[in-house]
C-alpha positions as a printed Julia matrix, in Angstrom:
485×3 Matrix{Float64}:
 156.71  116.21  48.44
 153.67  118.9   47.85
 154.0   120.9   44.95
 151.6   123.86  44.52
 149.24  124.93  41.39
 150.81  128.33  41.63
 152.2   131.37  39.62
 156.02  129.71  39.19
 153.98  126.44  38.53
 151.36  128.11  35.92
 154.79  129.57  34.24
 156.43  125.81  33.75
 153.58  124.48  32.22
 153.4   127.56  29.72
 156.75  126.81  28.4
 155.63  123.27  28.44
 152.79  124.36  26.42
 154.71  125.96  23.48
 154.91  122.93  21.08
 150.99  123.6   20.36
 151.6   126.37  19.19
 150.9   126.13  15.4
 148.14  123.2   15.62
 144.73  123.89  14.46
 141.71  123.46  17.05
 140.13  120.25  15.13
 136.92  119.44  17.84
 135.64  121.46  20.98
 133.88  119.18  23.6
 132.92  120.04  27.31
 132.73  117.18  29.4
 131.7   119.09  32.52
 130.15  122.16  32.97
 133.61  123.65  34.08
 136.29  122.1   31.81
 137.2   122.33  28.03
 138.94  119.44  25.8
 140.23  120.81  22.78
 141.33  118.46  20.27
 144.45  120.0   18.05
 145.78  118.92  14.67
 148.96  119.51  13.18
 151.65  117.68  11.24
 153.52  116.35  14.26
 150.8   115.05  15.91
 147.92  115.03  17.59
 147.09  116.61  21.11
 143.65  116.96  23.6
 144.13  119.93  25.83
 142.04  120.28  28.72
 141.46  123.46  30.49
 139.82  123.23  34.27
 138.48  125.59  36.21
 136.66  123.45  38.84
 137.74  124.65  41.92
 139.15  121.45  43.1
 140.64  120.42  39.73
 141.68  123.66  38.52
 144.35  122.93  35.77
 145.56  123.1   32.15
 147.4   120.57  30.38
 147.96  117.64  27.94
 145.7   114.17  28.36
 146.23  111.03  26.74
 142.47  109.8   27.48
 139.06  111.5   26.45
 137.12  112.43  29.17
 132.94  111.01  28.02
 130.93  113.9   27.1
 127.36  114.46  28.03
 124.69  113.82  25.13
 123.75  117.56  24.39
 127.0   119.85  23.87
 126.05  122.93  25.93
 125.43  126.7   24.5
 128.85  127.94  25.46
 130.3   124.4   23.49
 128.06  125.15  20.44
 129.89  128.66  20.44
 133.35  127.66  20.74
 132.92  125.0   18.31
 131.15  127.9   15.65
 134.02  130.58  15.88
 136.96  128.75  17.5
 137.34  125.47  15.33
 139.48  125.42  12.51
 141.64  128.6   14.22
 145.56  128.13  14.71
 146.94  129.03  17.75
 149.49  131.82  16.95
 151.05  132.2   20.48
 150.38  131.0   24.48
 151.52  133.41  27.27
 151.4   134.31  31.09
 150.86  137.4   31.91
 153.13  138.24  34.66
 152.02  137.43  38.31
 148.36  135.98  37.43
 148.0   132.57  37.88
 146.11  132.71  34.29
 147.03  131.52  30.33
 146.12  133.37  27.43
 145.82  131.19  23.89
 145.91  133.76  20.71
 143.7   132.39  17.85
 143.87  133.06  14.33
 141.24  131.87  11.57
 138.18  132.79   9.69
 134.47  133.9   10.77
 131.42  132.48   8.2
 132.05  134.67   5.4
 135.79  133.9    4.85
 137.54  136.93   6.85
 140.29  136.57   9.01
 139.64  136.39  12.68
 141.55  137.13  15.66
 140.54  135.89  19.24
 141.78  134.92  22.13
 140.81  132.2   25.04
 141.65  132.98  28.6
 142.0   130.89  31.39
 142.01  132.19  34.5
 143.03  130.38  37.28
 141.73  132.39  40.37
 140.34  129.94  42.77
 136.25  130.26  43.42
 135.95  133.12  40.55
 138.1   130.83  38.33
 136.94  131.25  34.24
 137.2   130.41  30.97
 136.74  133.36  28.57
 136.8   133.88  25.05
 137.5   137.48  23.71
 137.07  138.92  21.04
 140.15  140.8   18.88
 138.98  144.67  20.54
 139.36  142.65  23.71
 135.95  142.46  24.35
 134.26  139.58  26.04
 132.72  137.29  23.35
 131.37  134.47  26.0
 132.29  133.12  29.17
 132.04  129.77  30.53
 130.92  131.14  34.04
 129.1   134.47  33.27
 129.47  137.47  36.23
 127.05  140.16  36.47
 127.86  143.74  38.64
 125.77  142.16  40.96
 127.91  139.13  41.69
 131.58  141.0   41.58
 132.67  144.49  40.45
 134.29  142.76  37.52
 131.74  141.6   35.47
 132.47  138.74  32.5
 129.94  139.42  30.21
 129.53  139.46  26.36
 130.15  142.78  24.77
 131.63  144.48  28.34
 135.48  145.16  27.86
 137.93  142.4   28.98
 139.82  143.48  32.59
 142.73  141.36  34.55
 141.7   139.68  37.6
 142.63  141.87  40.53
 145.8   140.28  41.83
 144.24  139.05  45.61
 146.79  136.25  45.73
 144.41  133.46  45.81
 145.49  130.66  47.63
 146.48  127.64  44.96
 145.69  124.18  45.08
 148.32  121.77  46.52
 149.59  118.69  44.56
 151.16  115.53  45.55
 152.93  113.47  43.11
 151.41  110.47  42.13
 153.42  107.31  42.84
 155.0   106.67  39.22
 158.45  106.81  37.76
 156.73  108.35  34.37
 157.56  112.19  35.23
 158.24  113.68  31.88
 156.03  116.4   31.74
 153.66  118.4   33.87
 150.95  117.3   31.86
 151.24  113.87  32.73
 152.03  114.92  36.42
 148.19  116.54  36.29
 146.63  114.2   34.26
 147.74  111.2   37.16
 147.04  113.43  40.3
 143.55  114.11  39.42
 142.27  110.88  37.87
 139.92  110.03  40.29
 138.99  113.32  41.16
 138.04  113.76  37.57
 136.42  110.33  37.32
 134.35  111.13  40.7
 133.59  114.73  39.77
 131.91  113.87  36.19
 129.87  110.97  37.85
 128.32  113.53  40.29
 127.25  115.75  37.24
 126.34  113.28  35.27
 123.71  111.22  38.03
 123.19  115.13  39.39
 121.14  115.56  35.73
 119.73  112.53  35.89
 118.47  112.64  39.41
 116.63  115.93  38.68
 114.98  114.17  35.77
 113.61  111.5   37.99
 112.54  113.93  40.39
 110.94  115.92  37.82
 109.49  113.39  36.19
 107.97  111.59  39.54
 106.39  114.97  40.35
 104.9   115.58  37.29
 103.67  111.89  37.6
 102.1   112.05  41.02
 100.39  116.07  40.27
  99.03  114.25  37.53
  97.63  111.52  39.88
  96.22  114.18  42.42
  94.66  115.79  39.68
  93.13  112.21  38.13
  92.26  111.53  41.57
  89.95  114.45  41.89
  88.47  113.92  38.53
  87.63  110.49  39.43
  85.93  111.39  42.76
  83.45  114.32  40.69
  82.8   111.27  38.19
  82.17  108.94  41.37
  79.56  111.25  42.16
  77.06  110.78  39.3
  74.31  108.98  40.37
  72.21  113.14  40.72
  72.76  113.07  37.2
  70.57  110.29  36.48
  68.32  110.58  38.91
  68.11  114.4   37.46
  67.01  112.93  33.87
  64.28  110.27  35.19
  63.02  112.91  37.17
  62.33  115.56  34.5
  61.36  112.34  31.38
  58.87  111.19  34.53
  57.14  114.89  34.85
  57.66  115.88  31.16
  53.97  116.44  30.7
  53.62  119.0   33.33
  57.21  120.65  31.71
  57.9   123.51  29.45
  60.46  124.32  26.93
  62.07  127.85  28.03
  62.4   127.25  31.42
  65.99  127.79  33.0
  65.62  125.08  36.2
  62.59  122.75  37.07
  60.83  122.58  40.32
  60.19  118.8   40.95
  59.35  116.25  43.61
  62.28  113.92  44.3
  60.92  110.46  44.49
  64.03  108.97  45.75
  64.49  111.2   48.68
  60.7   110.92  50.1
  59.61  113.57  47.8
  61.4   116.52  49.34
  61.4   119.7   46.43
  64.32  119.5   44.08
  65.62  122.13  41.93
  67.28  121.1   38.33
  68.91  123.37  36.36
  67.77  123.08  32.47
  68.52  124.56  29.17
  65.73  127.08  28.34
  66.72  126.11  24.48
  65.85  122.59  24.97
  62.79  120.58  25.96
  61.95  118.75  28.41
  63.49  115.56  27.06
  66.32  116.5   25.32
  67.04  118.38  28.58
  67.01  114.85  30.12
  68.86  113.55  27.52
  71.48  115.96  28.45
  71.85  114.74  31.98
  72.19  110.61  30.8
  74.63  111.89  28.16
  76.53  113.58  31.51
  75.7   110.09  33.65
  77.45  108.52  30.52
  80.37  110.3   29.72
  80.91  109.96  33.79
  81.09  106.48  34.08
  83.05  106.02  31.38
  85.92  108.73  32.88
  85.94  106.61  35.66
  86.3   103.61  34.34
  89.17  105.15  32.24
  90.46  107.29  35.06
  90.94  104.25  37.45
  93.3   103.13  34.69
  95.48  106.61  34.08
  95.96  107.16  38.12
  97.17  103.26  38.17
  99.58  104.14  35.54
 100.68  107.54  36.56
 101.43  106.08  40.06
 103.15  102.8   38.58
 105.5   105.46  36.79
 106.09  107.67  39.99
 107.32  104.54  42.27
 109.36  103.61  38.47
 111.58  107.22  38.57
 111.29  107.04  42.68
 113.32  103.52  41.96
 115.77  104.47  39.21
 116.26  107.86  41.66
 117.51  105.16  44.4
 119.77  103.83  41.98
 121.42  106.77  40.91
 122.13  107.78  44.58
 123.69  104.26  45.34
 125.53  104.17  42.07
 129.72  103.68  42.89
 130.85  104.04  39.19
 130.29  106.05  35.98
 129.44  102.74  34.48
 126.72  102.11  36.95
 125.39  106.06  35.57
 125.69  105.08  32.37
 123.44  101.93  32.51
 121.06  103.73  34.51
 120.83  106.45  31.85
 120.4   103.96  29.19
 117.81  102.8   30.69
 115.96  105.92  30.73
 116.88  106.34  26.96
 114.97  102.7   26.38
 112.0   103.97  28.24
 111.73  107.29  26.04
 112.83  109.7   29.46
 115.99  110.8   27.28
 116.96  111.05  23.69
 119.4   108.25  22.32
 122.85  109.19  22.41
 124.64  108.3   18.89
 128.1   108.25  18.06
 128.85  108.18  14.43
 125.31  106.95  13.49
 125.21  104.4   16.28
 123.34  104.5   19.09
 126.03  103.98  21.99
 125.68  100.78  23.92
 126.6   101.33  27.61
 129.45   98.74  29.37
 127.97   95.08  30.1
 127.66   95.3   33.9
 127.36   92.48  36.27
 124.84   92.1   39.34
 126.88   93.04  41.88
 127.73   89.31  43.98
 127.65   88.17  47.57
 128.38   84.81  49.11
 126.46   84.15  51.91
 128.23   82.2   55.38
 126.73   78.86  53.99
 128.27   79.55  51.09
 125.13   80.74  48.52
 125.51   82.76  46.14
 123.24   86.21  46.29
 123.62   88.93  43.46
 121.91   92.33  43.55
 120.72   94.1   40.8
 122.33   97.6   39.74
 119.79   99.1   37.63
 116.07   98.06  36.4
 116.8    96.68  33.5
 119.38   94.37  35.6
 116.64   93.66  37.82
 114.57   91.92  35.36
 117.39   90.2   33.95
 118.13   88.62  37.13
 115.04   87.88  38.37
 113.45   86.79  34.87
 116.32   84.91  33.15
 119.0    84.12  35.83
 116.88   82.94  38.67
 115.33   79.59  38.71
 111.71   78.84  40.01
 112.96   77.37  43.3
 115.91   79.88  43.78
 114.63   82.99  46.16
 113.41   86.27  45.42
 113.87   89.34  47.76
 113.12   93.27  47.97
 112.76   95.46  50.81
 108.92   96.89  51.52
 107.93  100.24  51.4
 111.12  101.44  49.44
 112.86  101.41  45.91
 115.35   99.0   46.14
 117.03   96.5   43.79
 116.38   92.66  43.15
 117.73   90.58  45.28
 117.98   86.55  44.34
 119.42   83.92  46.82
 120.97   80.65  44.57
 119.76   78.19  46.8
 120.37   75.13  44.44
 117.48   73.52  45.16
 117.62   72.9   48.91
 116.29   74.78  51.26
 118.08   77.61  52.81
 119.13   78.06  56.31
 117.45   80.58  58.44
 120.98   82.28  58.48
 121.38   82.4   54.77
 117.71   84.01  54.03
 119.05   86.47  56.77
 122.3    87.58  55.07
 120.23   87.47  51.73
 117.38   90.37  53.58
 120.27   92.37  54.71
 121.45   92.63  51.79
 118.38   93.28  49.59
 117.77   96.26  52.79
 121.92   97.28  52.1
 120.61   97.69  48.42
 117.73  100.1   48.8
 116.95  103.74  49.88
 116.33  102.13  52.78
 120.38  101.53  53.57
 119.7   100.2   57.22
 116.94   98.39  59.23
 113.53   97.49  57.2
 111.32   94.83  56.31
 112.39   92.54  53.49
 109.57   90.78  51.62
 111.01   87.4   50.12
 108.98   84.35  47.86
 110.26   81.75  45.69
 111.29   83.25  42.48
 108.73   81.51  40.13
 105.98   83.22  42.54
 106.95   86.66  41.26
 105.32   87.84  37.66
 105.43   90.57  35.49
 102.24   92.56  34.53
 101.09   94.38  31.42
 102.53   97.42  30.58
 105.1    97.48  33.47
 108.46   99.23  33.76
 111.51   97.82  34.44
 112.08   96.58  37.74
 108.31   96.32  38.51
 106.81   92.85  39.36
 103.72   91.44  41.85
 103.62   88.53  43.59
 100.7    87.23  45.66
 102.61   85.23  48.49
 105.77   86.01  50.21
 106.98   85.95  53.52
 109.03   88.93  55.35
 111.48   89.81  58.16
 112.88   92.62  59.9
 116.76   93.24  59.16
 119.32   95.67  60.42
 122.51   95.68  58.2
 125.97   96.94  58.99
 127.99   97.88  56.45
 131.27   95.89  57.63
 128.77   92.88  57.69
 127.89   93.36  54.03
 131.3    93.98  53.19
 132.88   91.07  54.28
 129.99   89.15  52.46
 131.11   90.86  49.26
 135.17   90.36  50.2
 134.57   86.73  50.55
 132.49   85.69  47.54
């Protein structure tokens, strides 16, 4: 059976809907950038309502979980949470026809007056909303904001509130979820779009963190380019000093005033060289002013050397953590990756109730190889390290693919020597876990070859000796590597 997000459908769940009316909005969150959880108090209970207007979620109704919300609550959150909470909700209706629901909101602004609002949820398809109006039935905010250029009717703060036009929008379709719990419609929702949800709030949530790596490894690399240049100008300072021995070895026949010197260079078979000077200074201090030049160059690049090292070391760091956003398969694997990125100062700690939030325990994700070793694969930096620097043994083997982010790879090879075959499944597997994802060379050393350096990030290690191998993985290979461990 299909059932259909529709007008007759949008009606049911209104009269579902009726026992909130009379609870108080107690907390406003906003999990994704197009959904709402309101969490209402009242003396027969407690309730979250979430209101959706993602085009493939698009729903209202009760939820018996709560949906993780981001770190930062956005602007249109911070409003809703200044003149919406603490406001009863007097009455929920359906207009007739429109697949929308109207909530009618009464409490008090800063200053102790009584209020009256009203949220709107429009159900519309792609120019689905949530708006909140204000009692002249103006438009206080909107969660998706339309200008005159975008649609005839715009949504925008202070512009009077109009119905959707009544296009008949085609509505979503919904299948029942294989349960015997039907009681409500709520529940019905909640169970058809679990994944959906689930998938849809990892994409957001590694979609923000991907464009801070990106950012971030930009940045990092301009700032190279730029060190880069500043190095090669400091490279080039040996016509400084041979501009200051030059004028100290002809400072007899020299005058203080003069704005460039006319000199024989001794160095270049005493062809005529012309040297700026300082008409303020004399000869020697002008001479002074080119060692103090030679000086201040050497030392740039001595320092310089060290910044374009470092800025490069990060941009290959966020060019790895990138990589593991895009392979992640789980909100858990986001949320590691994002703490993480907290640890290493990228993002602000995210606290709950004066806590700093500790993300799920993951483990390295775990192969079995055809002569039965065990291989695990890291799933984030910090997972790397653990894995390579307090799960591995000396003798066990270490492998990463070249040229590419990629995660840790260790091969348990409890203390023999592994077959050919086995260092094989182990490379295709370390080139499975990379950006990579398909045929590359996979660089692999005995684990107690591979050290970590001063000052490096997570995930980042040399080695001096290693051997390598081209590998071509198939997915149904590495599968059934994974299915059988």
């Amino acid at each position: 059976m299909i059932m259909r997000f529709d007008n007759n459908f949008i009606h049911c769940l209104c009269i579902e809907l009726q026992q909130l009316v009379g609870t108080r909005i107690d907390k406003i969150h906003q999990p994704g950038k197009d959904e709402l959880v309101l969490h209402l108090r009242s003396r027969q209970g407690n309730f979250r309502l979430l209101l959706c207007v993602n085009q493939a979620r698009m729903r209202a109704g009760l939820i018996t979980t709560q949906p993780e919300n981001p770190p930062q609550p956005s602007m249109f959150c911070m409003l809703l949470r200044k003149h919406l909470t603490g406001a009863k909700i007097v009455a929920i209706t359906k207009p007739p026809h429109e697949r929308m629901l109207r909530f009618e909101l009464s409490g008090t602004n800063e200053i102790g007056l009584p209020t009256q609002l009203s949220l709107v949820a429009e159900f519309t398809g792609r120019h689905a909303n949530i708006i909140v109006l204000r009692e002249d039935n103006t438009v206080l905010e909107a969660i998706r904001r339309v200008d005159f250029s975008q649609s005839p009717r715009a949504i925008l703060p202070g512009l009077p509130y109009e119905m959707p036009p009544n296009n008949n929008p085609q509505p979503s379709e919904l299948v029942p979820p294989d349960i015997g719990d039907r009681e409500s419609l709520s529940r019905f929702l909640e169970l058809h779009f679990a994944q959906a949800d689930q998938a849809q709030r990892q994409k957001q949530r590694m979609a923000e963190l991907l464009k801070l790596c990106e950012t971030r490894a930009a940045r990092a690399r301009r700032k190279a380019d730029a060190q880069t240049r500043e190095l090669a100008a400091a490279e080039n300072r040996e016509p400084l000093r041979i501009n200051a021995e030059l004028i100290l070895a002809n400072q007899h026949a020299l005058k203080r005033g003069a704005t460039s010197y006319q000199l024989e260079n001794y160095y270049d078979e005493n062809r005529p060289l012309t040297i700026s000077a300082n008409p303020a200074l004399s000869p020697a201090e002008n001479a002074q002013r080119y060692y103090k030049k030679h000086g201040k160059a050497k030392k740039a690049a001595q320092l310089l050397n060290d910044l374009i090292t470092q800025a490069q070391a990060e941009a290959e760091y966020l060019d790895s953590v990138a990589d593991l956003l895009q392979r992640a398969t789980s909100l858990a694997d986001v949320d590691a990756i994002r703490a993480e990125l907290e640890q290493q100062g990228y993002l602000k700690i995210k606290r709950e109730k004066g806590k700093a939030k500790q993300p799920k325990t993951l483990a390295p994700v775990e192969y079995r190889t055809g002569g039965g070793l065990r291989v695990l694969a890291g799933r984030n930096n910090m997972q790397n390290d653990h894995l390579t620097f307090k799960l591995a043994r000396g003798h066990d083997l270490w492998l990463h693919v070249k040229d590419y982010p990629g995660s840790h790879v260790i091969l348990f090879t409890q203390g023999q020597q592994p077959s050919e075959q086995c260092i094989t499944q182990a490379a295709e597997i370390a080139a499975w876990h990379s950006k990579a994802r398909g045929r590359a060379a996979v660089s692999f050393t005995p684990v107690k070859a591979v050290k970590k350096f001063p000052g490096a990030a997570p995930g980042q290690v040399i080695f001096h000796t290693h051997q390598a191998m081209l590998v071509d993985p198939v997915a149904e290979r590495i599968e059934s590597l994974r299915e059988s461990s």
